[in-house]
N, CA, C and O of each residue as an XYZ file, in Angstrom:
484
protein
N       0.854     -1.179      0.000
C       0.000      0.000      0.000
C       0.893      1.232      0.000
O       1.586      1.417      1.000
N       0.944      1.958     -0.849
C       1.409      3.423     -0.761
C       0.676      4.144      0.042
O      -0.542      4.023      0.172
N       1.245      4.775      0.504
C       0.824      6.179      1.631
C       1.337      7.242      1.277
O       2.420      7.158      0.697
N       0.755      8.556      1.499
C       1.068      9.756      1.321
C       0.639     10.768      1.544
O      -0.280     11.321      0.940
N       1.475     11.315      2.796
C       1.286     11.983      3.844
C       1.662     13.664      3.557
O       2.809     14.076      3.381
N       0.333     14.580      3.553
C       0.724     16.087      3.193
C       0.157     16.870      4.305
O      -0.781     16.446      4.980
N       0.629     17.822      4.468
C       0.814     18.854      5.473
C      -0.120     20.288      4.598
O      -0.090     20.623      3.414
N      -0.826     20.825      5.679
C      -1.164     22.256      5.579
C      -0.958     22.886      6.771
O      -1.092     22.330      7.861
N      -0.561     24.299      6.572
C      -0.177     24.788      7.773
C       0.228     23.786      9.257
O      -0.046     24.058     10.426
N       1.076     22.383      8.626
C       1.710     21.966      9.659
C       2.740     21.411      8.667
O       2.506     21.137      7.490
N       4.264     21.244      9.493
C       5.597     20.564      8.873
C       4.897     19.174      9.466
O       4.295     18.812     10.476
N       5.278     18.720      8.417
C       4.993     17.270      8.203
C       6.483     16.478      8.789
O       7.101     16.111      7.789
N       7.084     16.183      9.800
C       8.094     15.738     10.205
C       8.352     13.992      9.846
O       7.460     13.219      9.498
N       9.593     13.694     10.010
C      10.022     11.872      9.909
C       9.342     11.284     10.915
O       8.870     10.202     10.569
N       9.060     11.665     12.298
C       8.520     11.135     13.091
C       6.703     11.051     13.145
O       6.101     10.021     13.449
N       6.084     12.260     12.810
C       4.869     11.985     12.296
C       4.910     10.955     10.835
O       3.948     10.189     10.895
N       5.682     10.739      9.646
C       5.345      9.956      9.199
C       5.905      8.567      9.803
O       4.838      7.953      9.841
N       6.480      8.026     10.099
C       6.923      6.951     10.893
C       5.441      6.656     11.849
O       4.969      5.519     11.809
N       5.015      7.320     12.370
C       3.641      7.134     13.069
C       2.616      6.918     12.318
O       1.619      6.239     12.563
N       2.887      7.516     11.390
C       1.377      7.087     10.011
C       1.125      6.265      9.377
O       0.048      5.862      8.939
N       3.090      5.620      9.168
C       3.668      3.937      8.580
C       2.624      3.423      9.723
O       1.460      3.145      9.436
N       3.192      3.312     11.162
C       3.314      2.554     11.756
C       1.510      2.211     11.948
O       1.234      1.061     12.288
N       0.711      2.888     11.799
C      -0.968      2.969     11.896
C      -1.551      2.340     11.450
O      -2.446      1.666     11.960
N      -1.108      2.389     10.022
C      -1.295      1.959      8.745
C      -0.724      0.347      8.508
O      -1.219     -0.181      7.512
N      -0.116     -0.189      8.992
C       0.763     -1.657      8.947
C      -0.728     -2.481      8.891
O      -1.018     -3.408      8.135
N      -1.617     -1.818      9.978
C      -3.064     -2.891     10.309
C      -3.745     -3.046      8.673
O      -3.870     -4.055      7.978
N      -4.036     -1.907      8.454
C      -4.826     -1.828      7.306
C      -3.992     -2.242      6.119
O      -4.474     -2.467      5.009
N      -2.715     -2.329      6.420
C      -1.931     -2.539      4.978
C      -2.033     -4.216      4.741
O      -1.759     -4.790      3.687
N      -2.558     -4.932      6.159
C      -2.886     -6.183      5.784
C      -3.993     -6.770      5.075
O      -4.140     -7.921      4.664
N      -4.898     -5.555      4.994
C      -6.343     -6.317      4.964
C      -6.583     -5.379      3.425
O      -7.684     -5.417      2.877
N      -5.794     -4.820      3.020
C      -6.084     -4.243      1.672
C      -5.044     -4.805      0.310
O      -4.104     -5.557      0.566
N      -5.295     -4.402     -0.984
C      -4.657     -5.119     -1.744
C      -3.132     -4.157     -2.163
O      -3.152     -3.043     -1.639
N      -2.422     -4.320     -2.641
C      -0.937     -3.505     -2.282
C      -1.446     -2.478     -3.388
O      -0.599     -1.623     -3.133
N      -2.157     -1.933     -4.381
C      -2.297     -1.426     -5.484
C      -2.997     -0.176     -4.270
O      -2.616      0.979     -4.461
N      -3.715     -0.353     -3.397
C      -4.535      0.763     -2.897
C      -3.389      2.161     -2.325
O      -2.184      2.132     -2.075
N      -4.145      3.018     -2.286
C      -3.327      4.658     -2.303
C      -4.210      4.856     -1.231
O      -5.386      4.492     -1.208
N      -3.596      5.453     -0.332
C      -3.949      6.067      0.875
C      -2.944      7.248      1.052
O      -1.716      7.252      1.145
N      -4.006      8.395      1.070
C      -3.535      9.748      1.421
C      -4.098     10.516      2.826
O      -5.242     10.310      3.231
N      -3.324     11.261      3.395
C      -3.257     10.891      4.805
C      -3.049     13.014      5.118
O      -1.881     13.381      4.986
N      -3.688     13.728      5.339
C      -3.618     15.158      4.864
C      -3.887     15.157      6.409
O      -4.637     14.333      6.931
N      -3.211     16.155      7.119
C      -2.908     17.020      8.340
C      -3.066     18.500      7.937
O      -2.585     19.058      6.951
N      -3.883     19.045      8.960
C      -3.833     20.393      8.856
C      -4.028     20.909     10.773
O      -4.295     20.140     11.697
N      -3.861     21.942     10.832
C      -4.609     22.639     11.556
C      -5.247     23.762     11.562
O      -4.695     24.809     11.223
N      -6.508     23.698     11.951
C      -7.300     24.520     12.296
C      -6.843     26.201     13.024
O      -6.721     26.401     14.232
N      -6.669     27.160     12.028
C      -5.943     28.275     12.985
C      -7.130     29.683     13.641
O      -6.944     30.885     13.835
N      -8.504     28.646     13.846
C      -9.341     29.730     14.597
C      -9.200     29.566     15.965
O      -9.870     28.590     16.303
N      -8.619     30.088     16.931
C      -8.411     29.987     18.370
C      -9.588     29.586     19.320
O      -9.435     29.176     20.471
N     -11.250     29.828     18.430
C     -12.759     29.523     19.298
C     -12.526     28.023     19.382
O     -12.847     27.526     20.462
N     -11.821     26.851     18.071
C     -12.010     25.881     18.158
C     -10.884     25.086     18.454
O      -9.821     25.094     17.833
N     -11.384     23.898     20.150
C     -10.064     23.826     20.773
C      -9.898     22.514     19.747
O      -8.689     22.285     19.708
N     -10.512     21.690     19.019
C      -9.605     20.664     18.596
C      -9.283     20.855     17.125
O      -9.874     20.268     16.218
N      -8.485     21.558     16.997
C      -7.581     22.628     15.859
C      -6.874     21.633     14.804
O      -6.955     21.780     13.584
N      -5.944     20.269     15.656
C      -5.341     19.254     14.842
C      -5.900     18.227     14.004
O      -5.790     17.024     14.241
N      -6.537     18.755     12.963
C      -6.978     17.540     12.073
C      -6.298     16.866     11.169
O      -5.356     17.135     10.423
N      -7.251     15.513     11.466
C      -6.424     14.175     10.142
C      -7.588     13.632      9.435
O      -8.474     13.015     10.026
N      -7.591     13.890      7.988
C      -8.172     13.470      7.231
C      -7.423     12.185      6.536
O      -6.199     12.083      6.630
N      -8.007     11.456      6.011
C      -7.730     10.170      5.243
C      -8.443      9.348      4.270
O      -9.484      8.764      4.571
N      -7.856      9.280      2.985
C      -8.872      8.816      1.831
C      -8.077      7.359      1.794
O      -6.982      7.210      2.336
N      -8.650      6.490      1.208
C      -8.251      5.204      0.962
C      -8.676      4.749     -0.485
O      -9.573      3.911     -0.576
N      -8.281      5.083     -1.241
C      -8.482      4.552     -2.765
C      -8.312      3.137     -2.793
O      -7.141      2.776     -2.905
N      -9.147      2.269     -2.724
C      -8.996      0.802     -3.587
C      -9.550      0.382     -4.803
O      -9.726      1.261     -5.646
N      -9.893     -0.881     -5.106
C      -9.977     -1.326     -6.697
C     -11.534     -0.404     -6.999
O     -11.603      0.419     -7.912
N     -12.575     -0.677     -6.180
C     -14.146     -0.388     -6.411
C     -14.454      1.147     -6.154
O     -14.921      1.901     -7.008
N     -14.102      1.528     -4.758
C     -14.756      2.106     -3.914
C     -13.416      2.973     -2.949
O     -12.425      2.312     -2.638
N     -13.512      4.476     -2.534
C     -12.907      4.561     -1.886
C     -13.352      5.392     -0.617
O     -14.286      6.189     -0.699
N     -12.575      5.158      0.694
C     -13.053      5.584      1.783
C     -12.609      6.844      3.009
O     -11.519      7.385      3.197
N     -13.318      6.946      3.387
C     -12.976      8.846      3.707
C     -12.672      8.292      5.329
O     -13.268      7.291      5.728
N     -11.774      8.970      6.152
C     -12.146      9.113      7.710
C     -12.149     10.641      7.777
O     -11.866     11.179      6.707
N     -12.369     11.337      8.655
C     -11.793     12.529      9.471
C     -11.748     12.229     10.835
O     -12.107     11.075     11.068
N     -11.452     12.830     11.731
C     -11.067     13.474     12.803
C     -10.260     14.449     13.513
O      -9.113     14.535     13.073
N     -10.631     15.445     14.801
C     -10.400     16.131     15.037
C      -9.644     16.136     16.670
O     -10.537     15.891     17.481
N      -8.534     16.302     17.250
C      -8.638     17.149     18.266
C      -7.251     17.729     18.650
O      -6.427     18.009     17.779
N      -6.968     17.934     20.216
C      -6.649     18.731     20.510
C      -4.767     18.269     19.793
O      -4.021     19.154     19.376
N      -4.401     16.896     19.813
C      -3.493     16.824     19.717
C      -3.397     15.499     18.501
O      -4.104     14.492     18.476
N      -2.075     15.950     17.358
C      -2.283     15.639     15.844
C      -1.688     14.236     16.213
O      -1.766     13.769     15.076
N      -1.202     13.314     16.885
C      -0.860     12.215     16.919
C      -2.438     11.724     17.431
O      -3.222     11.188     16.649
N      -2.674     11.922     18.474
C      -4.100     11.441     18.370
C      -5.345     11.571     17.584
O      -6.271     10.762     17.647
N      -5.323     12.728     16.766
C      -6.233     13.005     15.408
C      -5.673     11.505     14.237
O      -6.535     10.922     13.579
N      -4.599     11.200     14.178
C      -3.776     10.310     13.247
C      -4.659      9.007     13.903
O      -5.409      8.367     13.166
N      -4.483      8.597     15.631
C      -4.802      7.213     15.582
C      -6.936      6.988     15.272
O      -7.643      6.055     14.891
N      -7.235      8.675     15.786
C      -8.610      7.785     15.744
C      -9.173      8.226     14.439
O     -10.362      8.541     14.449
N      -8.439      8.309     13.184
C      -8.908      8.178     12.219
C      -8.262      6.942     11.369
O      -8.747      6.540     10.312
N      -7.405      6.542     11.822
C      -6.878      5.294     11.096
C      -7.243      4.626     11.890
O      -6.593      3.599     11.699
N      -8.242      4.366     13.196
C      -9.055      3.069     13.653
C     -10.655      3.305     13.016
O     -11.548      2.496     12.765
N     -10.584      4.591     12.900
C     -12.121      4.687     12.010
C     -12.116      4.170     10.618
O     -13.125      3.608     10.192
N     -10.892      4.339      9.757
C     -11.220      3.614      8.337
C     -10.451      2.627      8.629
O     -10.171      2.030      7.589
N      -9.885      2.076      9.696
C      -9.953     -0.088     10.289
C     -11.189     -0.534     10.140
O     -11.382     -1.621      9.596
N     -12.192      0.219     10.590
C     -13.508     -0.085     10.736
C     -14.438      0.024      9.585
O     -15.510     -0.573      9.680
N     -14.253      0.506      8.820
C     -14.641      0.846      7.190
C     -14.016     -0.142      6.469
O     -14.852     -0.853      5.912
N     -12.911     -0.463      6.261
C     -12.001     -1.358      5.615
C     -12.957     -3.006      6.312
O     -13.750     -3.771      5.764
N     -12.542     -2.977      7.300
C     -13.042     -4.581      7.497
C     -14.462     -4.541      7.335
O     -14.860     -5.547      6.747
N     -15.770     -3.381      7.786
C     -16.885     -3.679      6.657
C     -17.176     -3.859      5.562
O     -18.180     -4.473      5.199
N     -15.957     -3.118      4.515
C     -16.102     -3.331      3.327
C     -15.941     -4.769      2.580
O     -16.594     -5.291      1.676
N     -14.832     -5.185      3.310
C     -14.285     -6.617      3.319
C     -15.244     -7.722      3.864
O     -15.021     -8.875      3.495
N     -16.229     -7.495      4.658
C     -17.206     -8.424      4.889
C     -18.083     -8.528      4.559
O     -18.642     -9.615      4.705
N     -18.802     -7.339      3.842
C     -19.631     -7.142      3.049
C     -19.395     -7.893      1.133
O     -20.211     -8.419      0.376
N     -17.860     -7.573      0.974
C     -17.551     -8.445     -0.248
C     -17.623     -9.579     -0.097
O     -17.984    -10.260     -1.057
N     -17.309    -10.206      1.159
C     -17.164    -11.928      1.500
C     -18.299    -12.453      1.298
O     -18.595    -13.437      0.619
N     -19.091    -11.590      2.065
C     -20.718    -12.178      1.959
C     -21.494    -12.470      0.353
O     -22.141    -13.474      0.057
N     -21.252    -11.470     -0.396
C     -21.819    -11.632     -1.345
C     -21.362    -12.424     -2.195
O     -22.011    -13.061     -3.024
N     -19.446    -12.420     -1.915
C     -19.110    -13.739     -3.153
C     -19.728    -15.023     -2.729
O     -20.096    -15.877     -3.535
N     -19.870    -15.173     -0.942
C     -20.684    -16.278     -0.610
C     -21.838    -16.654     -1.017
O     -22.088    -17.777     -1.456
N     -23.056    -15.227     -0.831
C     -24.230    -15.975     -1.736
C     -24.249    -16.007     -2.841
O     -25.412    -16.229     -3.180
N     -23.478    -15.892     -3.859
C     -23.762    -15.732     -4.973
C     -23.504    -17.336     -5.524
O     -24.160    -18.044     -6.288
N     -21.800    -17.642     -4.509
C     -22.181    -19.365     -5.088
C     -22.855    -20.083     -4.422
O     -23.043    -21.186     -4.936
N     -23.434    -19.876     -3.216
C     -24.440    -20.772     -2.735
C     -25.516    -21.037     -3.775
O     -25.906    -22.189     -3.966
N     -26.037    -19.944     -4.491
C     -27.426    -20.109     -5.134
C     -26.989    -21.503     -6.126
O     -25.904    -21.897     -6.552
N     -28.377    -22.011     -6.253
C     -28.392    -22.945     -7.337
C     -28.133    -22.393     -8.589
O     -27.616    -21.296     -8.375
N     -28.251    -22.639    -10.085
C     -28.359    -22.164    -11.299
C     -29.684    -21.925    -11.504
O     -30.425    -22.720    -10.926
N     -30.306    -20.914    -12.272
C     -31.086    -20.627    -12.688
C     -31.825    -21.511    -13.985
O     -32.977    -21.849    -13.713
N     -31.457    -21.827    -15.010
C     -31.779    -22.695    -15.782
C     -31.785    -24.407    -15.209
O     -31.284    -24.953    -14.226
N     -32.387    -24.764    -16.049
C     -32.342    -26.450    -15.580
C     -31.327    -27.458    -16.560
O     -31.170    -27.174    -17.747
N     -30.891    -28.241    -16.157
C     -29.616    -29.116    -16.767
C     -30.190    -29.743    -18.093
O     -31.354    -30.124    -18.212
N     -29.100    -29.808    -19.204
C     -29.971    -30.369    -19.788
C     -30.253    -32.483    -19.522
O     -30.798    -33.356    -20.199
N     -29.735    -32.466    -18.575
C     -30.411    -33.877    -18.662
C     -31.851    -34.149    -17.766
O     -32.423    -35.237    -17.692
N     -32.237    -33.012    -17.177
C     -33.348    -33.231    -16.842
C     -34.879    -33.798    -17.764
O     -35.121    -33.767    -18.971
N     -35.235    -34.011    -17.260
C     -37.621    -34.154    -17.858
C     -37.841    -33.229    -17.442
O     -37.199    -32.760    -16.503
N     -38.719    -32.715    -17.939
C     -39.889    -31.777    -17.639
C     -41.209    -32.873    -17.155
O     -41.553    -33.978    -17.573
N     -41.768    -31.904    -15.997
C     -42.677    -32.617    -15.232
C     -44.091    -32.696    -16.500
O     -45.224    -33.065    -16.190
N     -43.898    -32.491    -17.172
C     -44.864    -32.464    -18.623
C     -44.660    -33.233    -19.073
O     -45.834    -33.556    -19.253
N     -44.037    -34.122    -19.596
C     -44.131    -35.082    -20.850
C     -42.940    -36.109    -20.837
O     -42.837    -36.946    -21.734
């Protein structure tokens, strides 16, 4: 999985990304290596609002892609509870695909074989 981590009105340091690797390791298991995850930090510079450090996060995969945000007072913790919020998006998405490749081969076929009779004749 590529990651890629941008800054607004915050320096984006080695140690915040090393923390964003390190977040990301969970989800980098359960997704396919082709997916792009972009990972945008800003802060908030109105002084009324105290949780100023936000982390946004998109997750591009093959179908569908998925958004987190969160907000607060401090940007390492804006980082973890939005990369446990799209953990939680990611493994619905993933169970929601399981399910359906499941019913889809459970069902019988729709047509009838041809070595069957017809209850007619």
């Amino acid at each position: 999985m590529r990651i890629e981590v941008k800054g607004r009105n915050v320096i984006v340091t080695d140690e915040v990304r090393e923390h964003v690797n390190k977040r990301f390791r969970k989800i980098a298991r359960q997704v396919s290596e082709l997916a792009e995850a972009e990972v945008e930090l800003f802060e908030e510079r109105n002084p009324a609002i105290a949780d100023s450090q936000v982390a946004e996060v998109t997750l591009h995969l093959k179908r569908v892609t998925l958004r987190a945000c969160d907000r607060s007072p401090d940007l390492m913790h804006s980082i973890n509870l939005a990369t446990d919020e799209l953990a939680v998006q990611v493994k619905r998405h993933r169970d929601k695909r399981r399910k359906r490749r499941e019913s889809r081969s459970s069902q019988p076929p729709a047509a009838a074989t041809p070595g069957e009779v017809s209850p007619a004749g």
